[in-house]
PDB file of N, CA, C and O in Angstrom:
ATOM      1  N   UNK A   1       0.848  -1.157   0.000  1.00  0.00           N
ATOM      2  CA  UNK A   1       0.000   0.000   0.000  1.00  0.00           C
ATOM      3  C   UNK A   1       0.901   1.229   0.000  1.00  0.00           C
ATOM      4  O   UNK A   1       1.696   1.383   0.927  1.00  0.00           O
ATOM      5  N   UNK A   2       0.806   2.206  -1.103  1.00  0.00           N
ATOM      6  CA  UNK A   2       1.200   3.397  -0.971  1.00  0.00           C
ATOM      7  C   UNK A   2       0.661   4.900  -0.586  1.00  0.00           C
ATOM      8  O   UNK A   2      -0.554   5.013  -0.747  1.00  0.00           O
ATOM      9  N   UNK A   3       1.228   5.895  -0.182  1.00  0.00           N
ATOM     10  CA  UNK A   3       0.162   6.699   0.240  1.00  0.00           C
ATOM     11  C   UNK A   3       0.624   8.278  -0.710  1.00  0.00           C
ATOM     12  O   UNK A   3       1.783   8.686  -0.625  1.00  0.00           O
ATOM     13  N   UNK A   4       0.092   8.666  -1.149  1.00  0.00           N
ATOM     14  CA  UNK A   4       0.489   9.916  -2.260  1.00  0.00           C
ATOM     15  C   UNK A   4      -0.048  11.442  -1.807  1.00  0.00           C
ATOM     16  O   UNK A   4      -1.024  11.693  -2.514  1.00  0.00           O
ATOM     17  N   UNK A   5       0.231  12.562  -0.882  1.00  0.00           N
ATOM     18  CA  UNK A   5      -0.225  13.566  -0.866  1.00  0.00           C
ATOM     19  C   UNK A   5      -0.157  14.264  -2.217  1.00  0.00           C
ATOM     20  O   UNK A   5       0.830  14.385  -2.941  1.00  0.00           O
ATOM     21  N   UNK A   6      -1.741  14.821  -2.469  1.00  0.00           N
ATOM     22  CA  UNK A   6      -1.954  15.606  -3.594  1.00  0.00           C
ATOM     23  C   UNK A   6      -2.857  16.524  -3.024  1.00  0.00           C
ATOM     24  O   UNK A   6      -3.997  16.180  -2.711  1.00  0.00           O
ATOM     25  N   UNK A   7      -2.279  18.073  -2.811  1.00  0.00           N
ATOM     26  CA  UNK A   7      -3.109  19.011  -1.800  1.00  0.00           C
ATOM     27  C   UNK A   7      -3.883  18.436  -0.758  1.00  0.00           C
ATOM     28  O   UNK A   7      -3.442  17.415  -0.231  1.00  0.00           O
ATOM     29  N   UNK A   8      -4.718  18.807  -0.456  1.00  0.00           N
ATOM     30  CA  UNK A   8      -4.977  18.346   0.867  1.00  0.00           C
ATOM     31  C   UNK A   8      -5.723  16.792   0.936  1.00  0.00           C
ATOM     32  O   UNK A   8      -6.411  16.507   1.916  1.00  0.00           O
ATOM     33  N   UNK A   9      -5.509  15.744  -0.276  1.00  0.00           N
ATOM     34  CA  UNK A   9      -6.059  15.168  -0.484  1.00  0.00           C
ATOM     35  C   UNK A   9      -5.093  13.789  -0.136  1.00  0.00           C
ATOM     36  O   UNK A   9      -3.902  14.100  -0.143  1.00  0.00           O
ATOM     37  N   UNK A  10      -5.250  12.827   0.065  1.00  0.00           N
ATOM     38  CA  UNK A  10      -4.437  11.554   0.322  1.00  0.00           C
ATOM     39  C   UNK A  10      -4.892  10.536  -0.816  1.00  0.00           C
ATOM     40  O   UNK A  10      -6.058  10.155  -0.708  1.00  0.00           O
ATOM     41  N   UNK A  11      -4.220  10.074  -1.800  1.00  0.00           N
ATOM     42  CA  UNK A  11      -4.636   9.447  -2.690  1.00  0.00           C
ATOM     43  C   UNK A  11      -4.043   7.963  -1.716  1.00  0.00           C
ATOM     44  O   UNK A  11      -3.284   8.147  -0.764  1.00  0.00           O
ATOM     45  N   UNK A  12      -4.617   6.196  -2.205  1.00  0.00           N
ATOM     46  CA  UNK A  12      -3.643   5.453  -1.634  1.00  0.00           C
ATOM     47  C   UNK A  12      -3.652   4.462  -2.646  1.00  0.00           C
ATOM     48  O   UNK A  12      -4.572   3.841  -3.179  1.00  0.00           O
ATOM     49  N   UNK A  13      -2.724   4.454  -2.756  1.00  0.00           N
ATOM     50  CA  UNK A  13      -2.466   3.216  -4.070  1.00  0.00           C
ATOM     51  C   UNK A  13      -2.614   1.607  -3.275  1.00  0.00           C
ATOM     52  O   UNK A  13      -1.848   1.299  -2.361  1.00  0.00           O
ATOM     53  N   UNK A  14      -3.615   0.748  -3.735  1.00  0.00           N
ATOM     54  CA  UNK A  14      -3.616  -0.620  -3.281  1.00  0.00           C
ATOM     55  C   UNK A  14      -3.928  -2.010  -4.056  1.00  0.00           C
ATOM     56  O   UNK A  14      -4.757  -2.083  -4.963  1.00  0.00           O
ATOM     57  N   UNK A  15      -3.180  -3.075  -3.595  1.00  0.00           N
ATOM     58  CA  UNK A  15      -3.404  -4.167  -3.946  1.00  0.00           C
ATOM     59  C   UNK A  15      -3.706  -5.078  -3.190  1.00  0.00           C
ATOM     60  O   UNK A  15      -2.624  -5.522  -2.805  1.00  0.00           O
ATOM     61  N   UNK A  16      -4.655  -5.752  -2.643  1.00  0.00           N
ATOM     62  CA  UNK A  16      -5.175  -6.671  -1.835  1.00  0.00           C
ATOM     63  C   UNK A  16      -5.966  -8.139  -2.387  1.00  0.00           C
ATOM     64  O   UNK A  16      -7.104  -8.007  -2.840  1.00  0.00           O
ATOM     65  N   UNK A  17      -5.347  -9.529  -2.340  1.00  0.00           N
ATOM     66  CA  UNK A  17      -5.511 -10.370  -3.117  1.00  0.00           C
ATOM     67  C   UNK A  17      -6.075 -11.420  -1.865  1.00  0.00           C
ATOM     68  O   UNK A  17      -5.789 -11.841  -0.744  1.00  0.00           O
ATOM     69  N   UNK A  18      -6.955 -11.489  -2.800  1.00  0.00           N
ATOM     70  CA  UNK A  18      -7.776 -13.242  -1.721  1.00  0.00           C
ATOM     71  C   UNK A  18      -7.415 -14.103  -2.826  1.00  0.00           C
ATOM     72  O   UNK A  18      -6.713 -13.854  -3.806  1.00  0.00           O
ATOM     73  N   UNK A  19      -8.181 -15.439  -2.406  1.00  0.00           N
ATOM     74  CA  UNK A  19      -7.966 -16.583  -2.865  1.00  0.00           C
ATOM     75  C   UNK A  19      -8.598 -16.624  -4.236  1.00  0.00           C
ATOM     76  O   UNK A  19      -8.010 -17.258  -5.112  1.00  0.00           O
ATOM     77  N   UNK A  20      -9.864 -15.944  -4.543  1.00  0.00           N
ATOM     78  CA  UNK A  20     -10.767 -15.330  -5.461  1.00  0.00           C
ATOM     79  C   UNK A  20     -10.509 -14.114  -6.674  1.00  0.00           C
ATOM     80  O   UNK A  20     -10.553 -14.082  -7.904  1.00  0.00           O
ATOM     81  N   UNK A  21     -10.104 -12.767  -5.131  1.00  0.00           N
ATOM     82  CA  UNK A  21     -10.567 -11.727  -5.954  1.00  0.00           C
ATOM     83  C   UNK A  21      -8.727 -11.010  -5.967  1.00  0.00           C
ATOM     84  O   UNK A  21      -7.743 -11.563  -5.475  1.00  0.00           O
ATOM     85  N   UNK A  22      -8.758  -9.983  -6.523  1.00  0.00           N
ATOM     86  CA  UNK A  22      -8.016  -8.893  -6.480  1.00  0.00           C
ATOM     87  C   UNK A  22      -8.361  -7.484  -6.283  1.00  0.00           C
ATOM     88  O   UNK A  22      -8.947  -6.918  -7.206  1.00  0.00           O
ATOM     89  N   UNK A  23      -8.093  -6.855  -5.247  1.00  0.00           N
ATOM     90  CA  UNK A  23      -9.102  -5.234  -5.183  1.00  0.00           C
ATOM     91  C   UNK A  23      -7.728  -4.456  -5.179  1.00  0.00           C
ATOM     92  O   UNK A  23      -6.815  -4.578  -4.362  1.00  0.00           O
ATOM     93  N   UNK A  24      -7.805  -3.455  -6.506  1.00  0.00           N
ATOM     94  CA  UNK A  24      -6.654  -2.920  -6.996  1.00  0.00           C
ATOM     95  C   UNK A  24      -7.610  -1.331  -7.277  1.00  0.00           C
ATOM     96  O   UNK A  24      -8.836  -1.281  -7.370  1.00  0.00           O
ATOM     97  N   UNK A  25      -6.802  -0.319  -7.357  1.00  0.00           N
ATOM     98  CA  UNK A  25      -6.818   0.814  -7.703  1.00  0.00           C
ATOM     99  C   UNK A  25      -7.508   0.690  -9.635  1.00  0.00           C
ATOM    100  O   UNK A  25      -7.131  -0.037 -10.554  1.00  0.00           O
ATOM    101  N   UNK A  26      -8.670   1.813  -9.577  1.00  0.00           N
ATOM    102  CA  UNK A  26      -9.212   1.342 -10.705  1.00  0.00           C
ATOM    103  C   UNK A  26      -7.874   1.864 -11.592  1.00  0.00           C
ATOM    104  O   UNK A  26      -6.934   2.354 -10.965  1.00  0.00           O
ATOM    105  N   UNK A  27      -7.814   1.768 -12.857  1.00  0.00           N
ATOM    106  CA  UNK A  27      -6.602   2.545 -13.560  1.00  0.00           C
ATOM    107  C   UNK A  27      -7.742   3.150 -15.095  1.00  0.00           C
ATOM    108  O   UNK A  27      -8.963   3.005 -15.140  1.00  0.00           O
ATOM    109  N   UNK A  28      -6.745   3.903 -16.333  1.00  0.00           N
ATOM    110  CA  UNK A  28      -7.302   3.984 -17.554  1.00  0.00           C
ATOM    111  C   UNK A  28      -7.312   2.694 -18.247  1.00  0.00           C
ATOM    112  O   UNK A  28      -6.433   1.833 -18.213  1.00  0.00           O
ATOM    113  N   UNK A  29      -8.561   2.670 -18.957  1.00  0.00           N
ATOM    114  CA  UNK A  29      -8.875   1.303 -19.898  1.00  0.00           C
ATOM    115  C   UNK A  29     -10.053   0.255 -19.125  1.00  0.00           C
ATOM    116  O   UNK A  29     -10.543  -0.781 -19.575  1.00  0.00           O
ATOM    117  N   UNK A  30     -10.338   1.029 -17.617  1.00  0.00           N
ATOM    118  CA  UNK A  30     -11.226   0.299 -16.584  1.00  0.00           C
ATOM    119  C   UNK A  30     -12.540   0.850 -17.660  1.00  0.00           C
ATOM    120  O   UNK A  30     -13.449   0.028 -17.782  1.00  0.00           O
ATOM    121  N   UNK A  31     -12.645   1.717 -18.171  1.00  0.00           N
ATOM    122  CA  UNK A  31     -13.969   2.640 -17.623  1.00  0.00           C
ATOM    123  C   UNK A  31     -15.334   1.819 -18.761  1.00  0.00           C
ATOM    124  O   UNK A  31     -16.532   2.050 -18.599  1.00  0.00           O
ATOM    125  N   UNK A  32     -14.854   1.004 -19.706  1.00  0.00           N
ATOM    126  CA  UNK A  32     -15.704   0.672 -20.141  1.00  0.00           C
ATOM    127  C   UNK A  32     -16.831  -0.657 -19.237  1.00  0.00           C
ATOM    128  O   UNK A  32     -17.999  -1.038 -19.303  1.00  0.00           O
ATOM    129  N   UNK A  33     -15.487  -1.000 -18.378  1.00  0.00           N
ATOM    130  CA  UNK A  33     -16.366  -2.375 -17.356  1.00  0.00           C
ATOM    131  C   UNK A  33     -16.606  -1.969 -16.316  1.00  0.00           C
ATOM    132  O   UNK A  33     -17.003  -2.698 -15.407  1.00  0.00           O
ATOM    133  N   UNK A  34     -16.439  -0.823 -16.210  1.00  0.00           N
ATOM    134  CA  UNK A  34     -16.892   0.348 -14.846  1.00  0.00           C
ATOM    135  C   UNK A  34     -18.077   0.576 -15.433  1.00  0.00           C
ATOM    136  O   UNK A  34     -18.948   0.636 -14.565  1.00  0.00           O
ATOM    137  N   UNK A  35     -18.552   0.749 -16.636  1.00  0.00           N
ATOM    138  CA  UNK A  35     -20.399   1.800 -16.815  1.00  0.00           C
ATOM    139  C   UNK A  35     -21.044   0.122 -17.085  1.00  0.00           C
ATOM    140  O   UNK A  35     -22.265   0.121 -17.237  1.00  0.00           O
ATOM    141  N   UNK A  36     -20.345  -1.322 -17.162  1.00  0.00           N
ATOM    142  CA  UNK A  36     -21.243  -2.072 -17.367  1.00  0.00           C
ATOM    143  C   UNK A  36     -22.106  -2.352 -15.712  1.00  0.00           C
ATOM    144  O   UNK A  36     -23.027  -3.160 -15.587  1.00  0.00           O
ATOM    145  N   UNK A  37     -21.746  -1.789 -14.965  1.00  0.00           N
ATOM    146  CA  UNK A  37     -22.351  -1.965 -13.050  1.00  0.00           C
ATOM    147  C   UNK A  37     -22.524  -0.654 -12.610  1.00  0.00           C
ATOM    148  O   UNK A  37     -23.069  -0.583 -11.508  1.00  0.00           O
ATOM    149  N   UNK A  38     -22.053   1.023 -13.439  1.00  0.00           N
ATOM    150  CA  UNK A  38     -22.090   1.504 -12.733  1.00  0.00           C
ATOM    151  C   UNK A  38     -22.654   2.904 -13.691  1.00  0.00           C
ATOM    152  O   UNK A  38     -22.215   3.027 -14.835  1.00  0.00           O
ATOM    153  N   UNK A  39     -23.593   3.872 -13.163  1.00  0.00           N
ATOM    154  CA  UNK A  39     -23.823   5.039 -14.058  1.00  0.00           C
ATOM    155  C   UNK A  39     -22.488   6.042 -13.962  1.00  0.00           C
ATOM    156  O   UNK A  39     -22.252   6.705 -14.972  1.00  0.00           O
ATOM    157  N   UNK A  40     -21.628   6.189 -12.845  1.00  0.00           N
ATOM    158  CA  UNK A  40     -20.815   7.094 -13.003  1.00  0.00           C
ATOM    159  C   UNK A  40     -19.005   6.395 -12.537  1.00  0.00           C
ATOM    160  O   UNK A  40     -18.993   5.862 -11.428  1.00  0.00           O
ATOM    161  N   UNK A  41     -18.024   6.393 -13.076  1.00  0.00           N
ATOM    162  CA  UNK A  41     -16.889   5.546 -12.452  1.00  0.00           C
ATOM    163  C   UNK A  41     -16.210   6.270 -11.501  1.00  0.00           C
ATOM    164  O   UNK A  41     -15.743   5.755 -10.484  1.00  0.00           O
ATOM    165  N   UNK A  42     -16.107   7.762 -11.853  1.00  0.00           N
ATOM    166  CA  UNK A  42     -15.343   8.687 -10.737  1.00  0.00           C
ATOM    167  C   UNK A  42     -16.077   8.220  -9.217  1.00  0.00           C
ATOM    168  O   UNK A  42     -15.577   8.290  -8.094  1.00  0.00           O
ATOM    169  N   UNK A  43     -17.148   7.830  -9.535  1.00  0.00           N
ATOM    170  CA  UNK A  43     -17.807   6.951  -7.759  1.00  0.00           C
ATOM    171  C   UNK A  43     -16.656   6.011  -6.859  1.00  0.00           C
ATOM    172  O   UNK A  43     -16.494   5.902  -5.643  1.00  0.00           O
ATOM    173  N   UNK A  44     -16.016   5.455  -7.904  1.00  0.00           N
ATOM    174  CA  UNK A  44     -15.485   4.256  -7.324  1.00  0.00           C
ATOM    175  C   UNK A  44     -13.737   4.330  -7.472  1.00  0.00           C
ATOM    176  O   UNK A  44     -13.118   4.495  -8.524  1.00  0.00           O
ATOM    177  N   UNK A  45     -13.274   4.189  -6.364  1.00  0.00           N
ATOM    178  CA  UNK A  45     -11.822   4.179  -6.348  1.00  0.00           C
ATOM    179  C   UNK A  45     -10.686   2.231  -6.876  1.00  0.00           C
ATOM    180  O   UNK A  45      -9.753   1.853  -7.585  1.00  0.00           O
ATOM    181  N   UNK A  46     -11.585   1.756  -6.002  1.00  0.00           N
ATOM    182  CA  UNK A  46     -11.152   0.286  -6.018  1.00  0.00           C
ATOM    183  C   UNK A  46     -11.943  -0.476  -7.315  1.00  0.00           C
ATOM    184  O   UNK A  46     -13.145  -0.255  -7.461  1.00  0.00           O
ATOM    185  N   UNK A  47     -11.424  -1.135  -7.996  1.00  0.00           N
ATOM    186  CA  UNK A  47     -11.782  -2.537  -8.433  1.00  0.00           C
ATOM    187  C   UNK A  47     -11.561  -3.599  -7.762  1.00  0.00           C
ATOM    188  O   UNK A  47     -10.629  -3.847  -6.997  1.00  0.00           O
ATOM    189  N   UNK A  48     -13.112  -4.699  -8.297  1.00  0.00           N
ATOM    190  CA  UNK A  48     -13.282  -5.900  -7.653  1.00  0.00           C
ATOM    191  C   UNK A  48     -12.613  -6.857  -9.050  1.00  0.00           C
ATOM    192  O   UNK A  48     -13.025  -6.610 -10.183  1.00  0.00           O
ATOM    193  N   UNK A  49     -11.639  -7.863  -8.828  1.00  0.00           N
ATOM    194  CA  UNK A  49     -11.057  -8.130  -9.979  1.00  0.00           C
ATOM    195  C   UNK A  49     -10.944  -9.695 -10.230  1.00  0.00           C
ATOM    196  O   UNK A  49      -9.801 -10.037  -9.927  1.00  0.00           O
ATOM    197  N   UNK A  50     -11.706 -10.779 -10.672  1.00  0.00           N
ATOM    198  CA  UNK A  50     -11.648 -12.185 -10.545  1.00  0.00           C
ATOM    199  C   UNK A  50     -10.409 -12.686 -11.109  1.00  0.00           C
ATOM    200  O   UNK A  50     -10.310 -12.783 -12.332  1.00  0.00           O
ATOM    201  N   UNK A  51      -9.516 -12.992 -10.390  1.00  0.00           N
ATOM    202  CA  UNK A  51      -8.237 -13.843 -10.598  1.00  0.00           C
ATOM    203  C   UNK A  51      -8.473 -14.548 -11.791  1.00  0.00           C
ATOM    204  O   UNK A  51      -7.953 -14.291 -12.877  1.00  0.00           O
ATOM    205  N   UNK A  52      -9.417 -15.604 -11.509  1.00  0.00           N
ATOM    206  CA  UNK A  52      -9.755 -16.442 -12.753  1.00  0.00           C
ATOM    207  C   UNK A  52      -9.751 -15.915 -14.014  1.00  0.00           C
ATOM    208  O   UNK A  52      -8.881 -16.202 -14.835  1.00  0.00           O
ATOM    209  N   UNK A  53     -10.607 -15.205 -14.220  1.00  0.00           N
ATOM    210  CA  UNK A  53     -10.792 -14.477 -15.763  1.00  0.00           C
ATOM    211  C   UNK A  53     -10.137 -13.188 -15.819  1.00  0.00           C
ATOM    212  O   UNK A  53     -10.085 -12.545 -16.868  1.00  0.00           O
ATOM    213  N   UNK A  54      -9.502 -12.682 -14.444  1.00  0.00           N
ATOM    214  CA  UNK A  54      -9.012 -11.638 -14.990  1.00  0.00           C
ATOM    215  C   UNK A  54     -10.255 -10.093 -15.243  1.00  0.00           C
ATOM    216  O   UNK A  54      -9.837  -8.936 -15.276  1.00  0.00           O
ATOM    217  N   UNK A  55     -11.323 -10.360 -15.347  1.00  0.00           N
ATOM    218  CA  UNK A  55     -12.474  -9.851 -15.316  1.00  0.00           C
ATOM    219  C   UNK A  55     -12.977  -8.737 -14.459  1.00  0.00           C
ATOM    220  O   UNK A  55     -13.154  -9.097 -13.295  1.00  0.00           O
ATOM    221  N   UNK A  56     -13.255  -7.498 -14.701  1.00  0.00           N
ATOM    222  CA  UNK A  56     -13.835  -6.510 -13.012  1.00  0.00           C
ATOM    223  C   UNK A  56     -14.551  -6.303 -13.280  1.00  0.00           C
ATOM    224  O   UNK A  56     -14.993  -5.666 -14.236  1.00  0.00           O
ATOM    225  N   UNK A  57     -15.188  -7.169 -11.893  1.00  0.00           N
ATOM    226  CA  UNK A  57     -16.665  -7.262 -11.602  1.00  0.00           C
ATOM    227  C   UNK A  57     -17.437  -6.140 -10.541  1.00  0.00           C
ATOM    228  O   UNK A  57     -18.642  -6.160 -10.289  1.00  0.00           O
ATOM    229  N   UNK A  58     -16.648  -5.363 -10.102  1.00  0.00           N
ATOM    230  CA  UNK A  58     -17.037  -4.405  -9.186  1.00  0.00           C
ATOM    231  C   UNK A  58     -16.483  -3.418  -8.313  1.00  0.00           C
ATOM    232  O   UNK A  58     -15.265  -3.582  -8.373  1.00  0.00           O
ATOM    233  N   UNK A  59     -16.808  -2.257  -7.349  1.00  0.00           N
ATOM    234  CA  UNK A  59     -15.732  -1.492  -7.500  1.00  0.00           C
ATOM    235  C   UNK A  59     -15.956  -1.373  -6.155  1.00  0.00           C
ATOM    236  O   UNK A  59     -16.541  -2.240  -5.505  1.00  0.00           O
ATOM    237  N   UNK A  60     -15.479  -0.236  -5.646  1.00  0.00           N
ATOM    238  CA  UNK A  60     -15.880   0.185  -3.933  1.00  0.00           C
ATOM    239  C   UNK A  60     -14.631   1.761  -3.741  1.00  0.00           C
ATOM    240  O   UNK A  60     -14.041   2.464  -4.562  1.00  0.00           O
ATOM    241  N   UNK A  61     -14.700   1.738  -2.301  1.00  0.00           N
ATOM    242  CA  UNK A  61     -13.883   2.791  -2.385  1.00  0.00           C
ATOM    243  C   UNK A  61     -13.706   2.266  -0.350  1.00  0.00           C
ATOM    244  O   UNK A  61     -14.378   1.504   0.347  1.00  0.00           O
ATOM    245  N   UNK A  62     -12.399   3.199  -0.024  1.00  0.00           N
ATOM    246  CA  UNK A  62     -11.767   3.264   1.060  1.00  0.00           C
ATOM    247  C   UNK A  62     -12.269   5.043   1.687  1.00  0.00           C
ATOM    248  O   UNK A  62     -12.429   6.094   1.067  1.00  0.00           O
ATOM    249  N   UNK A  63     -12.358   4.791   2.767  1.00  0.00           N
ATOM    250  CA  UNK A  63     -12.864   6.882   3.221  1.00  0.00           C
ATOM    251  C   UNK A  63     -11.892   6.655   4.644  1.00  0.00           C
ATOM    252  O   UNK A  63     -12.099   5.575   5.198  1.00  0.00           O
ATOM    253  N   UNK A  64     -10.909   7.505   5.263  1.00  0.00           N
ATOM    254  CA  UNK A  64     -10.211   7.576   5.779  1.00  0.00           C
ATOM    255  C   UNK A  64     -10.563   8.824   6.756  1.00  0.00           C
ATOM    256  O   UNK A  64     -10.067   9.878   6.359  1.00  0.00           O
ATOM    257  N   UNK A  65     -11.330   8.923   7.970  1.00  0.00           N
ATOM    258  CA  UNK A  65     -11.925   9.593   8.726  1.00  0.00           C
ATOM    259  C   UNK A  65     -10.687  10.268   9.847  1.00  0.00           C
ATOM    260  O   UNK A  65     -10.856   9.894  11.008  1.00  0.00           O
ATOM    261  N   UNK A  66     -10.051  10.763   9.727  1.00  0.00           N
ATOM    262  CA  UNK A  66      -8.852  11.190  10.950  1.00  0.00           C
ATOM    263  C   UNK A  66      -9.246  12.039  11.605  1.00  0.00           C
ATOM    264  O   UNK A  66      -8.283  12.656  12.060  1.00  0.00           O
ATOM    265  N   UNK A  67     -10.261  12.482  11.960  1.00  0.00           N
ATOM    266  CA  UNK A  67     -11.027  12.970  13.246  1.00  0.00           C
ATOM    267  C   UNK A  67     -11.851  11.813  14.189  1.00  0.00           C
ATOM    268  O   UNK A  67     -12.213  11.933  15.360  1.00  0.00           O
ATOM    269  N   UNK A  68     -12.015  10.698  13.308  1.00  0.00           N
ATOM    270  CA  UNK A  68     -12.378  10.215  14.158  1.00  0.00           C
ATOM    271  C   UNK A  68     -11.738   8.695  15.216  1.00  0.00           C
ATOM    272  O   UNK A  68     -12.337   7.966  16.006  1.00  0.00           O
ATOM    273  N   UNK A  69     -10.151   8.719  14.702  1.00  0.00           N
ATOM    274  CA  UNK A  69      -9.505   7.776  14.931  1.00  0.00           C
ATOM    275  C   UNK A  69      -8.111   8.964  16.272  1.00  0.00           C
ATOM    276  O   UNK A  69      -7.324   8.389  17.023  1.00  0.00           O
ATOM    277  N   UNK A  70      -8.215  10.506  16.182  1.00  0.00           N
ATOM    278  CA  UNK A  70      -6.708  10.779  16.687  1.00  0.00           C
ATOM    279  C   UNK A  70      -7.654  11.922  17.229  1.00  0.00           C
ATOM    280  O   UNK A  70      -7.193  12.829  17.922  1.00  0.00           O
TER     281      UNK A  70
END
């Protein structure tokens, strides 16, 4: 996991692999299998990514609250 300040914003670069899936940072070339699940892609930070086929099936996102952890 990487962490990128861009103004006051924290971008985080990730890769997290199960036995199944892969949940990776969406990238360019996502966006056409991003509008097949979704009306807008800027919604979604993460892809859901099936090992098997290689395939993204879905997206999500991470929200990082630091008022309410410090």
């Amino acid at each position: 996991m990487a962490f990128h300040m861009i103004g006051e914003e924290i971008t985080v670069r990730v890769t997290i692999e199960t036995d199944r899936l892969i949940i990776r940072n969406l990238k360019p070339g996502d966006e056409h299998a991003v509008f097949a699940w979704a009306d807008d892609p800027d919604d979604y930070d993460l892809g859901f990514v099936l090992k098997e086929t290689g395939e993204l099936i879905g997206g999500g996102g991470l929200v990082y609250h630091y008022e309410s952890c410090c």
